[in-house]
Backbone as a ProteinNet text record, in pm:
[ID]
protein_1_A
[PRIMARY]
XXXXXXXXXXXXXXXXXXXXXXXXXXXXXXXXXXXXXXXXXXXXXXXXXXXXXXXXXXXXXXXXXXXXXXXXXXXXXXXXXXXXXXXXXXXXXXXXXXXXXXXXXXXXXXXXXXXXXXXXXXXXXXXXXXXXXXX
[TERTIARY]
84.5	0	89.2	21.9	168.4	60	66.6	41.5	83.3	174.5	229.8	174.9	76.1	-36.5	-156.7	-180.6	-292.3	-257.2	-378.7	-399.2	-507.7	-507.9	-628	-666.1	-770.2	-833.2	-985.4	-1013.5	-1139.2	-1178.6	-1121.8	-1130.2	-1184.2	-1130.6	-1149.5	-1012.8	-975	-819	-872.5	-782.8	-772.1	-699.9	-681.9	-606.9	-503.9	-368.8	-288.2	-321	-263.6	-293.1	-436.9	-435.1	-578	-544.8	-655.2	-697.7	-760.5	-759	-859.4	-932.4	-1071.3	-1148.6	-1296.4	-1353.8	-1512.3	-1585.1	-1728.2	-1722.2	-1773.9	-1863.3	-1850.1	-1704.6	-1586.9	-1466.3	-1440.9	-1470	-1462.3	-1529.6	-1614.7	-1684	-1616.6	-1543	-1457.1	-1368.8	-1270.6	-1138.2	-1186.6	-1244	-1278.5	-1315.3	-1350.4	-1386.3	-1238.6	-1130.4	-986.2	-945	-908.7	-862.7	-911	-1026.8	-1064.5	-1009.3	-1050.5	-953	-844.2	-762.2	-632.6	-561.5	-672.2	-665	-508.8	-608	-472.5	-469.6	-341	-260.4	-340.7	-385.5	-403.2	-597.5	-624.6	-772.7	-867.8	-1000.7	-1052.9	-1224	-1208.3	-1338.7	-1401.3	-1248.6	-1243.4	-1371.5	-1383.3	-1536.5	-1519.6	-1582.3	-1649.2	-1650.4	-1569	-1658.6	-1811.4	-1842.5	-1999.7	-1969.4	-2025.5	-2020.9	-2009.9	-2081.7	-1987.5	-1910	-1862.4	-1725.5	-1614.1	-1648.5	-1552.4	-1576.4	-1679.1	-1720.8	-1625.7	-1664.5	-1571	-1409	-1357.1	-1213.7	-1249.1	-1262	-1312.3	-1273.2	-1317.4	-1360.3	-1215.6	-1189.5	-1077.8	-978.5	-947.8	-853.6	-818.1	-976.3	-974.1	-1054	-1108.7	-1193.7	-1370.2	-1432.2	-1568.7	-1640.8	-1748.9	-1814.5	-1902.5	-1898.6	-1947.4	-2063.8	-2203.1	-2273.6	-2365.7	-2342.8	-2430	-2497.6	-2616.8	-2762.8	-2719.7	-2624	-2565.3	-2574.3	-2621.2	-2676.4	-2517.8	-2408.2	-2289.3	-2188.1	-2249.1	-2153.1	-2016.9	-1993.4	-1929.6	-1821.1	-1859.8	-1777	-1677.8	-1790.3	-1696.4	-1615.8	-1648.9	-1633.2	-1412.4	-1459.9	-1328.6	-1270.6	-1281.2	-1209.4	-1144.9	-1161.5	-1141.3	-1006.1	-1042.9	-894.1	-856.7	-847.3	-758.4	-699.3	-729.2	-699.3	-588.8	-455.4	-313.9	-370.5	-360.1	-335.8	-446.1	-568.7	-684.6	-557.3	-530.2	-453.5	-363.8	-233.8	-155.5	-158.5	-276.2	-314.3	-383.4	-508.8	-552.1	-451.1	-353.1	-266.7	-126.9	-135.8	-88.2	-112.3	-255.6	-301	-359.2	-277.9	-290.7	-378.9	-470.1	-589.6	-494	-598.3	-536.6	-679.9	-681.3	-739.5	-860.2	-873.3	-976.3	-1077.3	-1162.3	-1314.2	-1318.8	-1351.8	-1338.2	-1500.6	-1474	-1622.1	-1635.3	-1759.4	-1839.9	-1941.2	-2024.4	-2170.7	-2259.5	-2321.2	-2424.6	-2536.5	-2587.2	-2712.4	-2863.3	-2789.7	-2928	-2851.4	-2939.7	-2826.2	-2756.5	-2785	-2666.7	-2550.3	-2588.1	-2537.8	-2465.8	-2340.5	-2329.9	-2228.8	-2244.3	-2204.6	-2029.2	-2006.1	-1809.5	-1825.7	-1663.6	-1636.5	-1531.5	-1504.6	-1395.1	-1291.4	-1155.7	-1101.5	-1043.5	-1038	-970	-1111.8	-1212.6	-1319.5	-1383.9	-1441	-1503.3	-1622.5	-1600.9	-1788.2	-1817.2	-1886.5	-2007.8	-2084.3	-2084.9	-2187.1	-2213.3	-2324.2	-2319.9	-2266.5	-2243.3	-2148.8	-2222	-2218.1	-2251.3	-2126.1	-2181	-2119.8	-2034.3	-2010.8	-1892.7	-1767.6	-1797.7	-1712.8	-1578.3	-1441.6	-1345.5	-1309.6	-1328.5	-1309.7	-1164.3	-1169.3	-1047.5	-1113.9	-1066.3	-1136.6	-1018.6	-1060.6	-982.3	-1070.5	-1006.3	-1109.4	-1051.3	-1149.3	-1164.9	-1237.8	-1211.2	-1194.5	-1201.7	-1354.1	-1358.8	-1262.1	-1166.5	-1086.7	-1188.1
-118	0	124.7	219.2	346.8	429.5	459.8	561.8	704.3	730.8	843.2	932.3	899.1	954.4	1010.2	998.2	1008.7	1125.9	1198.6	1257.8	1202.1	1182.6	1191.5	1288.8	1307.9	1432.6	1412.5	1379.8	1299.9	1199.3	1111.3	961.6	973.6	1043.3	1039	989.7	958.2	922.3	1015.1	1127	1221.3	1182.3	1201.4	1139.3	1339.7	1309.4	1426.6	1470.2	1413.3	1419.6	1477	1574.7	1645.1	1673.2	1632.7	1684.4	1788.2	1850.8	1966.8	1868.8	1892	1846.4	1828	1788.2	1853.3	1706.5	1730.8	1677.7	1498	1530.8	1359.7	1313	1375	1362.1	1284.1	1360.2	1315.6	1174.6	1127.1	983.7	861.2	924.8	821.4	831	966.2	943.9	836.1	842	799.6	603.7	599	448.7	390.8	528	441.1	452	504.5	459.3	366	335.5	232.3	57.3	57.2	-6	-16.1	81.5	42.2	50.4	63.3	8	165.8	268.9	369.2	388.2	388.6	349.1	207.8	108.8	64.8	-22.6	33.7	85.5	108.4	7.9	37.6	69	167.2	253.7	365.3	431.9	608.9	635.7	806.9	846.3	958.9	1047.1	1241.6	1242.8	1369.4	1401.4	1489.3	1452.3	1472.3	1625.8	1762.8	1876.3	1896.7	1825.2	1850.8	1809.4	1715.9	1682.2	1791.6	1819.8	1909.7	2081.5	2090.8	2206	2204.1	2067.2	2020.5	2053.3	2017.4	2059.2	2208.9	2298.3	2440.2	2448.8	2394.8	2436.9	2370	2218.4	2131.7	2283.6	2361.6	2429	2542.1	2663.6	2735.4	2840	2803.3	2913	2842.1	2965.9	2947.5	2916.5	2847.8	2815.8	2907.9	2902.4	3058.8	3026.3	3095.4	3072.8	3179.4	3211.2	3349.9	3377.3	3312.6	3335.1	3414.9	3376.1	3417	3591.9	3635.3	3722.8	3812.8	3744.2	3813.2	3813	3725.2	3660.5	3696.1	3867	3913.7	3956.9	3948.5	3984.2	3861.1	3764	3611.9	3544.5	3574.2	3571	3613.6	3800.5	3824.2	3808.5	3739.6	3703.5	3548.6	3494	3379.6	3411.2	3512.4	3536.3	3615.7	3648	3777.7	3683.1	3554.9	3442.7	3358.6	3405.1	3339.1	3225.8	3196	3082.3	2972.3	3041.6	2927.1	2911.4	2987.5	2931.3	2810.3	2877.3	2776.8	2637.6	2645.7	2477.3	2410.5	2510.4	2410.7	2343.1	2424.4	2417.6	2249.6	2326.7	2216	2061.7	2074.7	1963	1885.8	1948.4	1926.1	1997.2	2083.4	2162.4	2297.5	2330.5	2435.8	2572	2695.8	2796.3	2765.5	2678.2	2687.7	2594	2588.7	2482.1	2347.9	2282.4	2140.6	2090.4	1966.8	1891.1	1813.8	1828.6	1715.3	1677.6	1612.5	1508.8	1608.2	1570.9	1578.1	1669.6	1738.9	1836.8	1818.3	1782.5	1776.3	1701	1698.6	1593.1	1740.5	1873.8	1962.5	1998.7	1949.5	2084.7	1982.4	1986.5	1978.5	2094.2	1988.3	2117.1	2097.2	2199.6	2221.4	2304.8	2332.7	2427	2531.3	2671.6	2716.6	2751.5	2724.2	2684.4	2852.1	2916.3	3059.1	3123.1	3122.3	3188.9	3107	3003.7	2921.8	2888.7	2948	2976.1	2824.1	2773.5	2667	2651.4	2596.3	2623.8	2545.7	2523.7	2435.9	2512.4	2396.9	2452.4	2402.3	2416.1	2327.8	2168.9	2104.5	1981.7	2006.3	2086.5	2052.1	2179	2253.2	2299.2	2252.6	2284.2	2221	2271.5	2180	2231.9	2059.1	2083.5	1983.8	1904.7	1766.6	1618	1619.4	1586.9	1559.8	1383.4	1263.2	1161.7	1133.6	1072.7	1039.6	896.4	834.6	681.1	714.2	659.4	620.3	529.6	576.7	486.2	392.1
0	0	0	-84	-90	-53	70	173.3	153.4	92.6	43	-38.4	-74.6	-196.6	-80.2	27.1	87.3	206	261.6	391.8	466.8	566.5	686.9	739.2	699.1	779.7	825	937.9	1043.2	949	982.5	934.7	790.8	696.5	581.4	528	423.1	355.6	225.7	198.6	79.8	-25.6	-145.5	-264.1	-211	-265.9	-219.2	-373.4	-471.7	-642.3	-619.4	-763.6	-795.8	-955.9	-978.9	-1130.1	-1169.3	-1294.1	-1309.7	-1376.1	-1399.2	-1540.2	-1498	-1576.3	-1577	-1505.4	-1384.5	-1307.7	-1401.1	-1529.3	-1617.5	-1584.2	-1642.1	-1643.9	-1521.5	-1433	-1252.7	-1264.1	-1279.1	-1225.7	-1323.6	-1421.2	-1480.4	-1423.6	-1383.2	-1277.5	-1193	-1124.5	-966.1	-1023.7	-1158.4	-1167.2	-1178.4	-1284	-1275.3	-1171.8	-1094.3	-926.6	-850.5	-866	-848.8	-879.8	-1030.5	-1103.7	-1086.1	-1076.4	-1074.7	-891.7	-805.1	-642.5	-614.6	-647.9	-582.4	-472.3	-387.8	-295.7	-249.8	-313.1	-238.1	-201.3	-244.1	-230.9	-359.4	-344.5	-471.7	-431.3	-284.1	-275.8	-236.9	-369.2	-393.7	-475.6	-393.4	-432	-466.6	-527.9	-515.9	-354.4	-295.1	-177.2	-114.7	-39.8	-27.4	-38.1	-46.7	2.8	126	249.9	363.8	376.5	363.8	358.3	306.6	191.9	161.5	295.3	294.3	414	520.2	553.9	672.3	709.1	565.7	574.2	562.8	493.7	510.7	677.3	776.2	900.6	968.6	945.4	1012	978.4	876.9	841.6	907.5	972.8	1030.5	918.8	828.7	758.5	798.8	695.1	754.4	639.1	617.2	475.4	430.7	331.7	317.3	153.6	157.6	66.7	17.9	-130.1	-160.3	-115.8	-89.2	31.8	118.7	211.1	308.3	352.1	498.5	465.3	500.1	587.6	558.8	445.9	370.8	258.5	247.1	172.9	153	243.6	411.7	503	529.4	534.2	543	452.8	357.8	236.3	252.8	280.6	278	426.4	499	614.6	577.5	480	451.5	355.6	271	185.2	253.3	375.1	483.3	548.5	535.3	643.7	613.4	640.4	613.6	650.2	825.7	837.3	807.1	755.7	684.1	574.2	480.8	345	381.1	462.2	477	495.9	580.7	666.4	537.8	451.9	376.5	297	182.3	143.5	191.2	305.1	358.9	403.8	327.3	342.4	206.5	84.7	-27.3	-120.6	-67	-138.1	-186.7	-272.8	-340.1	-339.3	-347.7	-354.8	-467.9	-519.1	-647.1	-582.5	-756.7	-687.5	-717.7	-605.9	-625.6	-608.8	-705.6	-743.7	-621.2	-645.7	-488.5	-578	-483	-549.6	-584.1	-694.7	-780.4	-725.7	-794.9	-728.4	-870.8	-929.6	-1062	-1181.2	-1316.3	-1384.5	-1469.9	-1400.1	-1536.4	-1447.1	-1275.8	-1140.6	-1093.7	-1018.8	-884.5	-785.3	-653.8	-564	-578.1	-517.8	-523.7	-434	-383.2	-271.9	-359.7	-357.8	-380.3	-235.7	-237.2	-87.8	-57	-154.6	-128.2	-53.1	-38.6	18.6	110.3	95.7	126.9	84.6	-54.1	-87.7	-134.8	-114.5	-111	-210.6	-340.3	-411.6	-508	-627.5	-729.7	-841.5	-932.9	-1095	-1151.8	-1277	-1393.4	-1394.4	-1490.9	-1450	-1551.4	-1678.3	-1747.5	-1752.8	-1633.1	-1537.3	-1509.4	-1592.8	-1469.9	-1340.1	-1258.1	-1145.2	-1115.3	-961.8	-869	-841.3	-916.7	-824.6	-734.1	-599	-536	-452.9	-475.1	-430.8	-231.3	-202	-81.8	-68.6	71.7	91.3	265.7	282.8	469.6	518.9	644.3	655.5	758.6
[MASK]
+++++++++++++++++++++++++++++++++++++++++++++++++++++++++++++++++++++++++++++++++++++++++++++++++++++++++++++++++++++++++++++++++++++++

């Protein structure tokens, strides 16, 4: 098992590797990792939207969603927020938007990690697969 490819973060196992590409794109990534058992393991997924929220929060930022009636304040306390950057960063994420599960057959939800905003895309969107595996 090559462990070296992965993070834990609350009993989740993270893929460290990320792709850009559009979230169809995504459910074929996630079938070859599967297939081909990366690190180890052949029952890598999309993460749920909280899940991805979650790290948002494990990191020290706040989730943040247009509705939102502070949006814009939280919004910029999140990119004012070194040490939210660093930690996410440091935990393999990067400032852009990453795909999560499905919201309709044109939508799903993603997180962007530089703000925290919360939200759905269109599905042929590239955004960051990043896969995940319950340990």
């Amino acid at each position: 098992m090559k462990e070296q490819n992965v993070i834990t973060i609350d009993r989740l196992m993270w893929q460290i590797v990320e792709e850009k590409m559009s979230w169809n794109e995504a459910i074929k990534y996630v079938e070859k990792l599967n297939l081909d058992k990366y690190a180890g393991y052949n029952d890598w997924r999309l993460p749920t939207i909280k899940e991805l929220e979650n790290v948002v929060k494990v990191c020290g930022g706040r989730v943040t969603k247009v509705d939102d009636e502070n949006w814009d304040n939280m919004r910029n306390e999140n990119l004012q927020n070194t040490s939210y950057e660093d930690t996410y960063k440091k935990k393999g994420f990067n400032g852009d938007y990453y795909h999560s599960s499905t919201y309709d057959d044109s939508s799903a939800y993603g997180i962007d990690f530089s703000d925290g905003n919360s939200m759905r895309q269109h599905k042929t969107h590239n955004g960051y697969v990043k896969c995940v595996r319950v340990i």
